[in-house]
Structure formats: C-alpha cells, structure tokens
N, C-alpha and C positions, 0 to 999 in steps of 0.2 A: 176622573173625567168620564163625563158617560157616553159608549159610543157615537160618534159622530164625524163631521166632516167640515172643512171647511178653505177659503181661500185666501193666498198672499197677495197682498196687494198694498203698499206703499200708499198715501193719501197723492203723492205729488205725481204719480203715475193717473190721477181722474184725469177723465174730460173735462174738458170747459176752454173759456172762452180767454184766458187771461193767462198763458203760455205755459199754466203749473197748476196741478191739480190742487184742491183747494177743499175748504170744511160745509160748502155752499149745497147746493142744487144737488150736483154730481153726485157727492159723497151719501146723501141720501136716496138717493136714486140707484147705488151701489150696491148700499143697504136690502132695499127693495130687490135687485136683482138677487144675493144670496138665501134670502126668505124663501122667494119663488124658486131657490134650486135648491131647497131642503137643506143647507148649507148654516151650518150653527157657529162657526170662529170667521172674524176676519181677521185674519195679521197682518201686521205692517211691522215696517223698521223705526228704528229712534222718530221719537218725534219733536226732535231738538231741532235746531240750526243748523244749518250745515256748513262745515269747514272745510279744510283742505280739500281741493279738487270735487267741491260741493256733495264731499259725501257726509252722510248720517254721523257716521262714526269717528268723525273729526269735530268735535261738535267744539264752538266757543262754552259752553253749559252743557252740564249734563242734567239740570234741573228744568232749563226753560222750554218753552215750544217754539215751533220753527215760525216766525212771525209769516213768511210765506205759504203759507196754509192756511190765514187769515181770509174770507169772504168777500172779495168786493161788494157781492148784492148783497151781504147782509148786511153790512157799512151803511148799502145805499137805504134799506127797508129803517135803519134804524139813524135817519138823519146824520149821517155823519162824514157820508158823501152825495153829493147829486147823482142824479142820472146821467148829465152832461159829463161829472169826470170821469163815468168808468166809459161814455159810450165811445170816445175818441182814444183807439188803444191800438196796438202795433197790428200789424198782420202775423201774429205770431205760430209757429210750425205745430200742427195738432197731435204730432205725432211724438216730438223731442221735446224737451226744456231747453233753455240757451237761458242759462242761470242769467249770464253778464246780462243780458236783455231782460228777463224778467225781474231782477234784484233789481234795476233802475226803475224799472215801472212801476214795480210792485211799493217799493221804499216810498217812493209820490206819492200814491195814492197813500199811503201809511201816516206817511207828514202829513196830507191832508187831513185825514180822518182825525189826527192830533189836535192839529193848528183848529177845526173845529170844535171839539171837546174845547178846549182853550177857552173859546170865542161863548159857545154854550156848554155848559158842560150839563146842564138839566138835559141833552140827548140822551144821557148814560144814568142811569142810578148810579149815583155820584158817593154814595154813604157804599153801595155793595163794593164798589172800586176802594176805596178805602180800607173798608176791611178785608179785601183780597190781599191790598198789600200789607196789609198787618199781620195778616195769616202767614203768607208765604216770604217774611221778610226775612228767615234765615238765610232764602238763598239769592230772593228777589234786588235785595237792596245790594247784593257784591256785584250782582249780574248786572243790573242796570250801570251801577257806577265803574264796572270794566265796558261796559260796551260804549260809555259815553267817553270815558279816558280813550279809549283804543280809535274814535273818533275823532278826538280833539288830537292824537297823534297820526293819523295819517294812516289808519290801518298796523302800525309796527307791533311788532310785539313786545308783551310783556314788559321783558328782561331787558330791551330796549330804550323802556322810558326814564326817564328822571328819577336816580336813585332811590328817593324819598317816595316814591308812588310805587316804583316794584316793589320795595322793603315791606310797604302797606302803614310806612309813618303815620302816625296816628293826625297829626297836624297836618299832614300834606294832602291827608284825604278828606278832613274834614273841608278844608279850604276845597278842595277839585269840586266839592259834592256842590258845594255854594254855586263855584263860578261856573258849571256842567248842569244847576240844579234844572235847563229846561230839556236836555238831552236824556239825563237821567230820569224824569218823569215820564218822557215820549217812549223809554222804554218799558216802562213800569206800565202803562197806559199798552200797549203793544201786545205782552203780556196776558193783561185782564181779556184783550178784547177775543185772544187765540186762547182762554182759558173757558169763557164762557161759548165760545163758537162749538170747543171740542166739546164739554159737559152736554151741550144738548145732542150735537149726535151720541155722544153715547148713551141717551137716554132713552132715544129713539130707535138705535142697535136692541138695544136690550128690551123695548117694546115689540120688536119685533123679533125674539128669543133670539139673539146672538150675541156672542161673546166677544171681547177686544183683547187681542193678543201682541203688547207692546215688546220692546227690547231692552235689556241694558249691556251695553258693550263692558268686559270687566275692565277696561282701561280706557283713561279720558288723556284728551289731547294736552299737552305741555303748554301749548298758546290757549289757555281758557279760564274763566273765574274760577274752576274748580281748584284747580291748582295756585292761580293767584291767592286766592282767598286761602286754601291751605296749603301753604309750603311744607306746613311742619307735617302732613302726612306722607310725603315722597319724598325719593331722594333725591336732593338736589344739593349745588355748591353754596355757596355764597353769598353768588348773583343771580343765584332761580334757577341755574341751567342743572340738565339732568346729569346725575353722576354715572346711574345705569339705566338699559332704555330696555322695553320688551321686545321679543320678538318668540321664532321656535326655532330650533335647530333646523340643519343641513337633515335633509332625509331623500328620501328616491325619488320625490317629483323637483328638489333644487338643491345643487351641488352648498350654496352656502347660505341655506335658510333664507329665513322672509326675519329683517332685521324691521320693526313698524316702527321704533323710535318712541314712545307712547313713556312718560317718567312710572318708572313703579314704586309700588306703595311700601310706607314703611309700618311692617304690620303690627310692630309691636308697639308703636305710637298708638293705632289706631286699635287696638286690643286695650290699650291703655285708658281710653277713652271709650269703653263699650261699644267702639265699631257706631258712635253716633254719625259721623256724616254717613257711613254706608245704608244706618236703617233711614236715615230722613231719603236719603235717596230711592229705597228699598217704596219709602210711605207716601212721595209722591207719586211716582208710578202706578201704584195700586190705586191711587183716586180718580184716574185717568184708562185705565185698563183692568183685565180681571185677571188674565195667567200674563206671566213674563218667562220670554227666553234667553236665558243668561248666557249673552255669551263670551264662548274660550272658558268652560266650564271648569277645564282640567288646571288651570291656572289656581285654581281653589286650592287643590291639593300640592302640586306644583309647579314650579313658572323658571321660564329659560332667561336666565337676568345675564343680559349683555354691559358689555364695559361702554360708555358714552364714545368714546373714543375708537370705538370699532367700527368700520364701516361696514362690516356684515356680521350675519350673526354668527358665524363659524365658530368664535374665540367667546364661548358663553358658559353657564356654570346653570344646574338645576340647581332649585332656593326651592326649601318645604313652605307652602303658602298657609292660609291663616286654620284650612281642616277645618273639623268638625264642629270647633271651637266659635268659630264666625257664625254659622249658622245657628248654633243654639245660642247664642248673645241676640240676635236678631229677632229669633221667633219668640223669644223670651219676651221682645216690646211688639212685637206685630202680630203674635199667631202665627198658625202655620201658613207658610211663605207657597203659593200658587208658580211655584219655579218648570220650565221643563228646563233641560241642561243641557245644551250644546255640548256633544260630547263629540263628534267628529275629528277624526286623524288618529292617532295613534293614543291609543286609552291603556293607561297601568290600570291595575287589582286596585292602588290604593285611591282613585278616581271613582272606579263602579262599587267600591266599598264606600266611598261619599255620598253616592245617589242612594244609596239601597237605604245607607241609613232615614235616609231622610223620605225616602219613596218619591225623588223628583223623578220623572220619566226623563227617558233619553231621546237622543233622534236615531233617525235611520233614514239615508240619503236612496233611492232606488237607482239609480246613477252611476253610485259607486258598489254595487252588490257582484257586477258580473267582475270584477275585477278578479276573484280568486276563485273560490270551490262552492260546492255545493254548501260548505261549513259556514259560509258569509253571512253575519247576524243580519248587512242589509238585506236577504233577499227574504222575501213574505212568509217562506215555509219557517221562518229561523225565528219570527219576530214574538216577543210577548204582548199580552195585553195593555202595562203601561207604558206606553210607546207613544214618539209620535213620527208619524213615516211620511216623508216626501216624496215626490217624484224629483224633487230637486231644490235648492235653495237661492237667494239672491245674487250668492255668489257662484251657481252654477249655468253653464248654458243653458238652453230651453229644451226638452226633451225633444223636439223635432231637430233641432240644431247639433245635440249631440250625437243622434242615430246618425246624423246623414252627415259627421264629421264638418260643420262649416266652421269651429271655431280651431283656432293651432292648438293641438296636441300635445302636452309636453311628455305624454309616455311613448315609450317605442312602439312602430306600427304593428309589431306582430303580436304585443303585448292589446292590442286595439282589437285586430281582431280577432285574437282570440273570445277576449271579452264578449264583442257582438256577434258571434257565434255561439256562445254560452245562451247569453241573451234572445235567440235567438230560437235555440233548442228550449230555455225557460220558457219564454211567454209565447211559446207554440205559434208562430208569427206564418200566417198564408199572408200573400198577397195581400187581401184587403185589411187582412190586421197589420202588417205592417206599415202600409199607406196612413192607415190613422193609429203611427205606433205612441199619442199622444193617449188617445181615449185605451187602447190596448194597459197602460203601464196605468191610469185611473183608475181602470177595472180591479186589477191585479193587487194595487191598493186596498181600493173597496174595501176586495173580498177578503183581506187577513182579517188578522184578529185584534189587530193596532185598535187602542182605542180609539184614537183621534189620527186622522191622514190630510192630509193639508196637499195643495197643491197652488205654486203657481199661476197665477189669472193669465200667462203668456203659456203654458200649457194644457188649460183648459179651451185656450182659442187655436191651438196648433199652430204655434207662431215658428219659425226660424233664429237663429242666432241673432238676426238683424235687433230683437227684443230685449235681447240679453239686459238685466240690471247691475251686473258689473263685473269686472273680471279682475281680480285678484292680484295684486302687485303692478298694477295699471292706473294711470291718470287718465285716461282716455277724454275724451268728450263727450262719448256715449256713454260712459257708465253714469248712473243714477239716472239718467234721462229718459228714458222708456214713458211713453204716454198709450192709456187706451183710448181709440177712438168712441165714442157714443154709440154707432152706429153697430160697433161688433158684440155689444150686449146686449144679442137678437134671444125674446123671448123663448126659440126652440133649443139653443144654447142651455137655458136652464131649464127646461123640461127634461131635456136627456143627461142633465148631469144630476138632474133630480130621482129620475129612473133608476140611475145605478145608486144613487143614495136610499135607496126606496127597497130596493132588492137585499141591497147587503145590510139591512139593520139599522143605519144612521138615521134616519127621519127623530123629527124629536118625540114622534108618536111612538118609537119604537124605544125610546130611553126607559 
C-alpha cells in the first residue's frame, strides 16, 4: 500500500433525504469531500443486508447488497419511479436511522420500482439484467429464492419451515420457485438495480484516485442463504440447527466471554472442496471493492468452538482453524488476496506467523495503546510500515467520547486513569491540544510510519459518544444508526485534514 490516508464511513451513515444513507447524490458528494482532503481509502462495513438488531454482520447473505442503499433519484432519473413517489415521504430524523420506518418506505418504493419494470421493462437494459443474473446465479438464485420463502413464511426462520424446504428437497424447491416465481424475481431485480448503483460509484471513487475498502465478517449468521444453501459446510443437526456456535473466551474485559452464536465451519468439508464457496465469496467482494478487512482474523488460525447448548462461552475448546492451507488454495484461483487482517485482542505467535506469511498488514487501534507500557505495538513509536492504524474502529467509542469517559467503562477506574495519564504524558496534551484531543490523536497518526491510517468520519468531526456506530454485545437502537448531517462536510474541514495529510507524506503526489 503506498503511504496514505483515508476515512470510515458506512454508505447508511450519508445524508440525505430518505431516512438512510444511500448510493445517490450523497455518496458522491462524499467522494468529492475525500479528494478535496487529500484522503485516498474510503471504508465501510459489510455491504450486505442487515440482520439481527439491523447490524452488518448479521446479514440474511453474505453475497448480496443491502437493497436499502438502493437510490431513490436514481430510480427516479431512470424511469422507474416518479417524482411524485419519492416526493411524499416521512419526516424522517437526519441525524439516526429508524430501520422499522425506513425498511417500510424504502420496501414501497422498491415494489414500485419492480411493479414498473414489470409494466415496462425497456426502462432497464433488460438483456444486461439477464446476464447479471446469469453471472451471479451461484449465489443470486438461493438468495432470491430464501428471501421469497422467508417471505411467504412470515419472516420465520429457516429451520422453521416445512421440512421439505429446510432439507432444500429438490421437488419442494422446484415447486416454491414456480409458486414464489414473482417474489423471487423482485429480488433478483433488487439485486441488479444495488449492483449497477454500487459499480458506478465506484467507478467514480476511482476517477477520483480513491480506493474502496469493504469487509467480510469470518462468520455468517445461522438464519441466512449461506447456510441454507450449505448445510454440508457447518455444523449442524439434522434439522439445520447449530451443533457448536462461535464465540471468544472469558478474558479481563468479561468474566464469561462474548458467546455470538454464529454456526462454524466444517473445514474439512470445505478443504475438500478447494475452499470454493470461500473464494466465490473472496471474488465477489473484490468486483465491488479493492483491499478487504477480514475480520476475527485469528479465527484463521484458531477459533473458540462452543457447545450449542451453552449459554455462555465459558465451557469452549480451541479448534486449529483451516492455516496456511486456506489461503494458498485461494490465491491459487484469485491471485494475491488485497487482505488487511483484523488482528485485535489477544494475538498468538501462530496468528502473526499467518500474516507475515502472507504480508497481510494488521491493525492498530490508538485507543487501546495507553492501556499498558511504553512496549504497546498500538502506540506510533512501536508501529511498522505495513500497518493499518486507527484512531479507533466501529466498534469503538468516538475519540472525543472516549477521552471525556461518556460511554460505561468496563475496566476499573484506576486502570482508566492511569491509561489517560500515559496518554497524556504521550501526546503532550496543553490545553488546547487536548480540547481538540480528536485532531491531536490524527496528527499522531499522520505522522508514523503506518502506511495506511484511517480514521473515523465521527472523529474527524469531533463528535461525542452520542455518534457511536455500535457498542459490542448490545442491541441497542443507536447502534448502526449514526447519520452525517450535510452541512458538517464544511469545505475548511477538508483543507485542514488535507494540511496534515500534506505535511506527513500521504498526498497522492507524495506516493
């Protein structure tokens, strides 16, 4: 990666005018803002569907796009909605998401855009819709035909429906596809319209030298086509349900681990089978973005496999995951894989002997640096070149929010401040630099030697906890909900975050 710099920022976190950020106006306008602040990566999270408690990482697919990300005015430019159906729309809050409100509105408007295709379908290059879904019908035709069953039941899951339709009976499904055949198309149609929305921004990112920096979560949700469609790669009973589920162990920040529930893979199936669904999923990502951040990296090497029947993860067992082995099957059919590696929490020898092989870069959270000694790989003095260093992540509070304690703490207070004391003495903090200890901790960034330092868009604005993108073993209603206002991607905003990019070597002039 060549020196640079760049910002976090979720698509569903834009502005605009239709209660969730979207592939429209905004996101190009986005664009525009990182150019002008010398800013070379945008990152975002999954840009799938969202599940459970409408996060990323609960997705129904791990192949599709989140149809809410879908344009209304581009619908409207390309016939396929009026002007009149987008202009009659909620009073929706500029600042949150309220999923439940926008999934209703947004779904209208969708059925509309359908029901016209239908009615005209010459709005759409009708032959490129076809051969989209011919392209991508390894994953497109289970998806559609789960998201229209999962419909026709009432939202249940899976393992819930009619034997013959979990099992994946060949005759039961043939028959669903018939009698579902207009629900299954409106997805299929859905699909094309968030596929061709995304390719043009990113065709547009990339005219304007920047790079798209997507995700893949290493574990997909139980309730989803991935799973339905392959049982025979995870553990499961009988009746689909999970035998053992993921999680991490009990360690100093929770007496009995983070148990996520997520079915895990069975790797010697999937070894068996050259690791194919991993690279088709490896190969649509990469048509959509250019680096990926893998994350729960260490799960590669290996992974804390809980018994189904546990309610926490206390009662778990380490399992050697698939090694060295996965990745050379992989790059064998794609080339070398554009990975950084989510290596956060507690990393063995045999984890940083995975990356090295491979030269994926790691991370480095600046958040969590004051926690121990001067020896801490987070803090800038410690860091190497292939690196990629934060000032914090989606799951972390906002660095104004963290300095001034607004979120609960789960380490003890002395252990706190000692930390912002360290912190304190590190980034040699008067007064005025710690009032702006947001641009203070950007500088500090800058100036290592990380090739790549990312930050943030709620810490490039010096936002508070109120911004937070999610807090970790929480349903909350604020997480994933974060919105930027329009107005606070004020052009002196990117002059001076273009300065410090200017100074410490990141400009693309300076690549």
């Amino acid at each position: 990666m060549p020196r640079s710099s760049g910002i976090l920022l979720h698509p569903t976190s834009l502005p605009g005018p239709y209660g969730i950020g979207d592939l429209g106006p905004a996101a190009y306008h986005f664009a525009d803002f990182l150019a002008e602040a010398g800013q070379r990566l945008w990152q975002m999270l999954p840009l799938v569907p969202v599940g459970l408690g409408f996060s990323p990482y609960a997705s129904p697919s791990t192949f599709a796009g989140n149809p809410l990300l879908i344009s209304p005015d581009r619908l409207v430019e390309q016939g396929l909605l009026s002007p009149n159906d987008v202009s009659q729309r909620p009073n929706f809050p500029a600042e949150r998401v309220d999923y439940d409100w926008v999934i209703t509105y947004k779904h209208h408007l969708l059925e509309k855009a359908y029901a016209t295709f239908e009615a005209h379908p010459d709005r759409i290059d009708e032959t490129d819709f076809w051969l989209f879904c011919e392209r991508q019908a390894f994953w497109l035709d289970d998806y559609a035909l789960f998201m229209a069953l999962k419909e026709a039941h009432g939202g249940a899951v899976w393992t819930e429906w009619p034997a013959e339709l979990a099992r994946r009976d060949p005759g039961a499904l043939h028959h669903a596809r018939q009698r579902l055949a207009r629900a299954f198309r409106k997805h299929q149609f859905w699909q094309y319209l968030f596929h061709k929305q995304w390719m043009d921004l990113r065709a547009y990112c990339h005219q304007r030298g920047i790079r798209l920096m997507g995700d893949i979560p290493i574990y997909v949700a139980h309730d989803s086509a991935d799973v339905w469609a392959n049982p025979h790669l995870f553990h499961l009973d009988e009746r689909g349900r999970p035998t053992v589920v993921a999680g991490v162990p009990p360690d100093y920040f929770s007496e009995t681990g983070q148990r996520w529930g997520n079915p895990l893979y069975r790797w010697d199936v999937s070894r068996h089978t050259g690791h194919h669904w991993w690279t088709q999923r490896f190969a649509v990502l990469l048509e959509r973005v250019d680096l990926i951040r893998l994350d729960h990296f260490r799960g590669f090497a290996a992974y804390w496999e809980i018994p189904a029947s546990e309610p926490t993860a206390v009662h778990g067992r380490w399992v050697a995951g698939p090694g060295a082995e996965f990745f050379e099957t992989i790059q064998q059919k794609l080339g070398p894989l554009p990975i950084v590696a989510e290596n956060l929490g507690v990393i063995t020898p045999d984890v940083t002997e995975l990356m090295e092989r491979f030269g994926f870069p790691g991370m480095a959270v600046l958040q969590f640096a004051f926690d121990e000694d001067a020896s801490s790989t987070f803090l800038p003095h410690n860091y190497t070149r292939n690196l990629v260093a934060y000032t914090g992540t989606h799951d972390n509070d906002t660095i104004v929010g963290w300095w001034r304690g607004e979120s609960k703490n789960t380490l003890p207070p002395e252990v706190v401040a000692r930390a912002k004391a360290y912190a304190r003495a590190y980034l040699d903090l008067d007064r005025k630099r710690e009032r702006e200890i947001h641009w203070t901790c950007i500088r500090a960034l800058m100036a290592s030697v990380a090739d790549l330092v990312v930050f943030p868009l709620q810490d490039v604005l010096g936002l508070g906890s109120e911004a937070r993108m999610n807090t970790p073993g929480t349903t909350g209603p604020h997480n994933w909900s974060w919105r930027v206002c329009a107005s606070q991607l004020r052009p002196e905003l990117a002059e001076r975050l273009r300065r410090l990019t200017e100074i410490y070597g990141r400009l693309p002039s300076a690549a």
